[in-house]
MITIZA-196125 format. One record per residue (C-alpha): x, y, z; residue in three letters. Coordinates in steps of 0.25 Angstrom, whole numbers, plus 5000, padded with zeros to 4 digits. Example, Ala and Ser with C-alpha at 12.3 -4.5 7.8 and 13.67 -1.06 7.14 Angstrom:
504949825031ALA
505549965029SER
//
This chain:
539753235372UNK
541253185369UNK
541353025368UNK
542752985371UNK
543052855364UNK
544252795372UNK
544452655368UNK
544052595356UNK
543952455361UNK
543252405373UNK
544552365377UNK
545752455383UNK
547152465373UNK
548252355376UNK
549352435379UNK
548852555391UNK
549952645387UNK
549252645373UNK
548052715379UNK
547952875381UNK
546852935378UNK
547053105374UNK
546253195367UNK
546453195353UNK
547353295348UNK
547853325361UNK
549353285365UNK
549853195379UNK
550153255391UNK
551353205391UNK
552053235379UNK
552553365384UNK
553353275392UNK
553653175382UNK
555053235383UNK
555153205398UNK
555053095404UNK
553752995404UNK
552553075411UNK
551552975417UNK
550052995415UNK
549953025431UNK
550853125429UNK
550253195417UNK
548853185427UNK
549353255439UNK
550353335433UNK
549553485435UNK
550653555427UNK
549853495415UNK
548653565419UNK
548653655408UNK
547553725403UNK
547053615391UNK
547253495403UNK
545653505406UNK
545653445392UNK
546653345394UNK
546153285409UNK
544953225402UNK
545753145392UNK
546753095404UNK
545453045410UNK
545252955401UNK
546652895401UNK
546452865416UNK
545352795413UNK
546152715402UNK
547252695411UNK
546252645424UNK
545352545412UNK
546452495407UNK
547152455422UNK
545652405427UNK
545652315414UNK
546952265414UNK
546852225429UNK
545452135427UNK
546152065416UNK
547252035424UNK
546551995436UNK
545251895434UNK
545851795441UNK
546551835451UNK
545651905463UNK
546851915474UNK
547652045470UNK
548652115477UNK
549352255474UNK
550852245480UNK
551452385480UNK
553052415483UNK
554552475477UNK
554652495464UNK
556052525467UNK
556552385473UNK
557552295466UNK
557352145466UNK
558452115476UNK
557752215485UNK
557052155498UNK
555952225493UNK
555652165481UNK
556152025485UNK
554852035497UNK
553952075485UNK
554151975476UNK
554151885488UNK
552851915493UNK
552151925481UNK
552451785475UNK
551851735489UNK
550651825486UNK
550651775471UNK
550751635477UNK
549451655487UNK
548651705473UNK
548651865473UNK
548951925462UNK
549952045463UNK
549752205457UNK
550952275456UNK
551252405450UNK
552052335441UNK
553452405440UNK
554752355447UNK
555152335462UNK
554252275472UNK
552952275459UNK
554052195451UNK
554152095464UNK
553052085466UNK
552552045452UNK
553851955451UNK
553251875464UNK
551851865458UNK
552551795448UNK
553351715455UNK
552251665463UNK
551251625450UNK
550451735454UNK
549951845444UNK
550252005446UNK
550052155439UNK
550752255437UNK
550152385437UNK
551252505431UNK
551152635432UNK
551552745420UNK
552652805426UNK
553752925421UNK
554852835425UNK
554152695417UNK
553952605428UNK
554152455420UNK
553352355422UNK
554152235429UNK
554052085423UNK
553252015432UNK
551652055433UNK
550851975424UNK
550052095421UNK
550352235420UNK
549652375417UNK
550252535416UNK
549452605423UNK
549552765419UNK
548952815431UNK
549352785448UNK
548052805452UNK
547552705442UNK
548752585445UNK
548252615461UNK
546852595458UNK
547152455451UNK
548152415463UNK
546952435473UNK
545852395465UNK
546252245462UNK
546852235475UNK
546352145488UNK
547752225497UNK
548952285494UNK
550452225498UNK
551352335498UNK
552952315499UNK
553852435501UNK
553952535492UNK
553952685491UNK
553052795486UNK
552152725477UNK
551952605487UNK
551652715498UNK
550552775489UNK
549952645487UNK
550052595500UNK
549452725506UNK
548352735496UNK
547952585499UNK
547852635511UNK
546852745509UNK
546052665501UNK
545752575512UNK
545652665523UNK
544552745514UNK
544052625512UNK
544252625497UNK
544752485498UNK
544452385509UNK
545152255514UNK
546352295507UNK
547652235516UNK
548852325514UNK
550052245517UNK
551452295517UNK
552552215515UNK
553952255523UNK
553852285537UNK
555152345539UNK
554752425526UNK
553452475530UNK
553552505546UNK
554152645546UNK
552752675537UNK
552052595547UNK
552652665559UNK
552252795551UNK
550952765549UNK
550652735565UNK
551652825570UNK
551152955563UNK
549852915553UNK
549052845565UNK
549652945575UNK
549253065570UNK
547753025566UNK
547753005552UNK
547552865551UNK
546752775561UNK
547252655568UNK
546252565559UNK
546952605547UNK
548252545552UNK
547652415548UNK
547552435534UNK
549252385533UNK
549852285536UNK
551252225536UNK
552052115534UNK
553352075529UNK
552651905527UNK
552351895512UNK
551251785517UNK
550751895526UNK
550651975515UNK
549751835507UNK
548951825521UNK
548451955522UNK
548051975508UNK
547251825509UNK
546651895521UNK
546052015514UNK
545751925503UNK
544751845512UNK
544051975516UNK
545051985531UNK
545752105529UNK
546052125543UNK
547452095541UNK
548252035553UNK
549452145552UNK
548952295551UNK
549852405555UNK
548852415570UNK
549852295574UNK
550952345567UNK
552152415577UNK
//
């Protein structure tokens, strides 16, 4: 039998990007690259050009760095959050200036929520995650921002009280969903798509129950709206039932209502996509 002593401490390094845990003798997988530019650990994961014939030795070892990467996350987040109960992911653009409407509707919103007593998670970078931690601020409220390792560094904006790197997506999605009682969703691209959609499936699998999912910017959202009815629901690969699990609004204190809604167990939100044209 081989013991594997990881920590030497009951408790987890200060610094995360200290961490990485590698069979001795045995060099990173990234320093091929080092050369290039950054290689983030997702990459280095789901790259299969690295499968080379010693990888079965190596998998093991990467094991044990998720495992790292989702302790450390779960720690940092039950530090951060005794006090507060009422926790809200908010999703959108990193891409977004502060002069855009975009931003400015963020940061809006979120001081109102900040003001009613949710606490805000971010993914912690710039764009709508930097509005939205700058409203939380601005209405005394208290806010995380969950980073993400990336090729291109993704900085970590100013304005979250609290802030973690996570290495891996699927680690930084688990702790959005987890803590959460809903997601609020603003426009943004690819990344807000995959959250949005996985929320979704969670929900619809019933991975996650009385979990409101409220986009924010009608004119934003109705052509995926229209999509989703138009071509989704048509062609049988939703059911009309599963309509319900949006909704939408452009009313910041909509947004406050509903989320006090679910939080008082009534999750049957007044303005899913089934009265939605």
């Amino acid at each position: 039998m081989i013991t594997l002593s990881i920590w030497n401490s009951p408790t987890l390094p200060e610094n995360p990007g200290l961490f990485h845990v590698q069979p001795p003798g045995a060099n990173t997988l990234s320093e091929s690259n080092s050369n290039s530019k950054r290689v983030s650990p997702d990459f280095e994961f789901l790259d299969r050009k690295r499968l080379e014939k010693s990888f079965l030795d190596r998998e093991t070892w990467r094991i044990m760095r998720i495992q790292a990467d989702l302790v450390q996350g779960v720690e940092m987040m039950a530090r951060a959050l005794p006090n507060h109960q009422r926790v809200v992911s908010i999703f959108g653009s990193a891409r977004q200036p502060e002069e855009s409407p975009i931003y400015q509707s963020t940061r809006a919103a979120c001081r109102l929520l900040a003001e009613n007593g949710f606490t805000l998670v971010t993914g912690g970078g710039p764009g709508a995650m930097e509005a939205a931690n700058r409203g939380a601020r601005e209405g005394s409220g208290h806010s995380i921002g969950l980073n993400i390792h990336l090729t291109n560094e993704q900085v970590p904006n100013p304005y979250a009280n609290e802030h973690y790197e996570c290495k891996y997506f699927f680690v930084r999605k688990m702790l959005f969903a987890k803590y959460a009682l809903g997601f609020v969703i603003f426009p943004g691209g690819f990344g807000t798509m995959d959250e949005l959609f996985e929320a979704l499936t969670l929900i619809q699998t019933h991975k996650l129950s009385d979990f409101p999912v409220i986009l924010f910017g009608i004119e934003y959202w109705t052509p995926l709206i229209r999509w989703i009815k138009n071509e989704m629901l048509l062609h049988g690969c939703i059911d009309s039932v599963d309509l319900g699990l949006l909704n939408v609004t452009d009313d910041p204190q909509q947004v406050v209502d509903w989320l006090n809604e679910s939080h008082t167990g009534q999750c049957e939100l007044s303005g899913g996509l089934c009265c939605f044209e």
